[in-house]
C-alpha positions as CSV (number, residue, x, y, z in Angstrom):
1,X,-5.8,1.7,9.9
2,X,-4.5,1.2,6.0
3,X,-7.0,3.8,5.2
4,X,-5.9,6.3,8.0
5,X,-2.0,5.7,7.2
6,X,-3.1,6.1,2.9
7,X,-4.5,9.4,3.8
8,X,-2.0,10.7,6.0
9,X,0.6,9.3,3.6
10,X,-1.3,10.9,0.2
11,X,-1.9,14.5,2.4
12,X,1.7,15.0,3.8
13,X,3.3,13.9,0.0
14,X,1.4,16.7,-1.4
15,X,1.8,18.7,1.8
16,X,5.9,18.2,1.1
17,X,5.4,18.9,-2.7
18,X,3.9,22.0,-1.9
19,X,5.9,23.2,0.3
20,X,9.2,22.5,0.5
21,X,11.6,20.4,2.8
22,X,12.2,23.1,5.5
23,X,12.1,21.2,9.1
24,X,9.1,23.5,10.1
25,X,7.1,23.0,7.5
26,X,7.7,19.2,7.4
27,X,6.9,19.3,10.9
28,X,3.9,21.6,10.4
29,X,3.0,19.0,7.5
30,X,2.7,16.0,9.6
31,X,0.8,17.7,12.0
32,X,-2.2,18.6,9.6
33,X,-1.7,15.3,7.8
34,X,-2.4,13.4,10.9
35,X,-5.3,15.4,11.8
36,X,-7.2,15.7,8.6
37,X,-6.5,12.3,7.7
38,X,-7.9,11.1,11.5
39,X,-11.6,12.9,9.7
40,X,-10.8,11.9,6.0
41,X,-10.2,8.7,6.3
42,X,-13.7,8.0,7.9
43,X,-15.4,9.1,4.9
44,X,-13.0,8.2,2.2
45,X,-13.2,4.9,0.2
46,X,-10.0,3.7,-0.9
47,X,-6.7,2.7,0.4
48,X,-2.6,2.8,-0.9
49,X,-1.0,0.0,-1.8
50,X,2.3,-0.8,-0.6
51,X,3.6,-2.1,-3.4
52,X,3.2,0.8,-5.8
53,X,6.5,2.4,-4.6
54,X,8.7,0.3,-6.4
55,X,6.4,0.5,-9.8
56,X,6.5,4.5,-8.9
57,X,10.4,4.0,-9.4
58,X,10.1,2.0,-13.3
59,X,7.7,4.6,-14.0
60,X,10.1,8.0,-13.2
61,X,13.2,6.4,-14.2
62,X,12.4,4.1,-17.0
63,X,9.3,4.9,-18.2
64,X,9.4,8.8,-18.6
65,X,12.6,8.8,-20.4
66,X,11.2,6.4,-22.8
67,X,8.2,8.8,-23.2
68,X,10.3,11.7,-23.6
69,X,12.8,10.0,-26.0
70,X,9.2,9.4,-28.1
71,X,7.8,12.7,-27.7
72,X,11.0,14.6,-29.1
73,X,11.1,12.0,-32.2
74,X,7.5,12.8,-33.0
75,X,7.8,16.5,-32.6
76,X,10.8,16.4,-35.0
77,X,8.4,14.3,-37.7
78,X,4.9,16.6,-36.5
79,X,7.7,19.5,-37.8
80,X,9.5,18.0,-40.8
81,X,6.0,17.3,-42.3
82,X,4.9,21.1,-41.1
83,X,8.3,22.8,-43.1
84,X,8.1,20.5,-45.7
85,X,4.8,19.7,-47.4
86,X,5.8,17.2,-50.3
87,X,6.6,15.3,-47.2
88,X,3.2,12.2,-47.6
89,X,0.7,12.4,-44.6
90,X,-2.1,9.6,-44.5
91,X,-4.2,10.3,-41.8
92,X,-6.5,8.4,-40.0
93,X,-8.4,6.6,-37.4
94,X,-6.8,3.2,-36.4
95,X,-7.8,0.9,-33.3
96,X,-5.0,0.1,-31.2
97,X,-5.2,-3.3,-29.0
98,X,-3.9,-3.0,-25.7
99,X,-3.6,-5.6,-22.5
100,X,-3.7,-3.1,-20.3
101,X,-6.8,-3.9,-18.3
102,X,-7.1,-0.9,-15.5
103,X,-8.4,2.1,-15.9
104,X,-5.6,3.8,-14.8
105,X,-2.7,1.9,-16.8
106,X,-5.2,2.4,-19.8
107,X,-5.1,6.2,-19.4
108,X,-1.7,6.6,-18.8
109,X,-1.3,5.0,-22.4
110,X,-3.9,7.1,-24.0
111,X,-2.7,10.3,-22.7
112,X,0.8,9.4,-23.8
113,X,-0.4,8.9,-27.3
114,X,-2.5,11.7,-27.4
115,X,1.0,13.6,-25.7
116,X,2.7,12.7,-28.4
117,X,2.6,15.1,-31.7
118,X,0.8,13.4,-34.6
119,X,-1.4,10.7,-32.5
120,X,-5.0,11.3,-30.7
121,X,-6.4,9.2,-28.6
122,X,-10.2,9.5,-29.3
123,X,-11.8,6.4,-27.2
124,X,-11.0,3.3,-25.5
125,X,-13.2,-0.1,-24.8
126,X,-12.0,-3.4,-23.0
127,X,-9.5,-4.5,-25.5
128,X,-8.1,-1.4,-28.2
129,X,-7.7,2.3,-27.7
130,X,-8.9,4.2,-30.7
131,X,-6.5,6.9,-31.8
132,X,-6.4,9.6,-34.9
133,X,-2.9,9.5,-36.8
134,X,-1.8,11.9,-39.3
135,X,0.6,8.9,-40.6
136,X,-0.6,5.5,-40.6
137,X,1.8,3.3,-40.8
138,X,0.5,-0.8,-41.5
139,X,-2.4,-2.4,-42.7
140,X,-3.5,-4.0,-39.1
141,X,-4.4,-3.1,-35.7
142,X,-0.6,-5.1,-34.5
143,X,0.8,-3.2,-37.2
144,X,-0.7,0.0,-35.7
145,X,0.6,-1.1,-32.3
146,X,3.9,-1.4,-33.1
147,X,4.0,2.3,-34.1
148,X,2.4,4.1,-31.8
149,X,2.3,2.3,-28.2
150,X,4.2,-0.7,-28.0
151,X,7.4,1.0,-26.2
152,X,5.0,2.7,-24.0
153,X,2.5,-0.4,-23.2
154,X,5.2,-2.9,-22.3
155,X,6.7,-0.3,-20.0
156,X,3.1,0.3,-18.5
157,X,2.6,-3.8,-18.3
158,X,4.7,-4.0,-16.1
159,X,3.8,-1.2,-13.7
160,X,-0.5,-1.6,-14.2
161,X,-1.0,-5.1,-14.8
């Protein structure tokens, strides 16, 4: 049954998105939700948990506006260094350590690096995401942290952990 209802669920969210909020086509949604998630959950291997709807909240309303804010500030620096070429640049590849321990918290933080102008995320293992820089800042990998993903990892600890 928590497989049928996470397919439904999953199918008539992206149904909505798609669509709109007109009462046929939520109607028309629910519909096809119910029935294709009566065949894909049968064959399906996973299920939603329940308690991702208040993390989905930190995420939109605390965690994207954090990322945002980021984003701009780096764009600004990505273009200061662009416009003005005396401006130093030490790139490089730095190791990052991160907590996160999922695969999904883990690539949320990586594509928010690599989002972000100046950083690349280039690999990740158990314990440190590897990322290029165009201006390493600090002489170790907490150092490194600090700079690039700490806003965004203690955001995402709380939401993946």
């Amino acid at each position: 049954m928590k497989k049928y209802l996470s397919t439904f669920l999953t199918l008539w969210v992206i149904w909505i998105a798609l669509t709109g909020f007109s009462s046929a086509e939520l109607l028309t949604g629910l519909i096809v939700s119910l029935v294709l998630a009566g065949v894909i959950s049968k064959v399906v291997d996973y299920s939603f948990d329940f308690t991702i709807i208040p993390k989905l909240f930190v995420f939109i309303f605390v965690y994207v506006p954090v990322f945002i804010v980021e984003m701009i500030k780096a764009n600004f620096d990505v273009a200061a260094r662009v416009l003005n070429p005396a401006l130093p640049l030490n790139p490089g590849f730095v190791k990052i350590p991160t907590k996160l321990k999922g695969n999904v918290g883990k690539l949320t933080l990586a594509n928010s690096i690599t989002l972000t102008p100046g950083t690349l995320s280039i690999d990740a293992d158990d314990d440190y995401i590897y990322i290029h820089w165009i201006d390493v800042k600090g002489e170790t990998p907490e150092e490194y942290q600090k700079h690039v993903s700490s806003k965004f990892e203690k955001i995402l600890g709380g939401i993946y952990r």
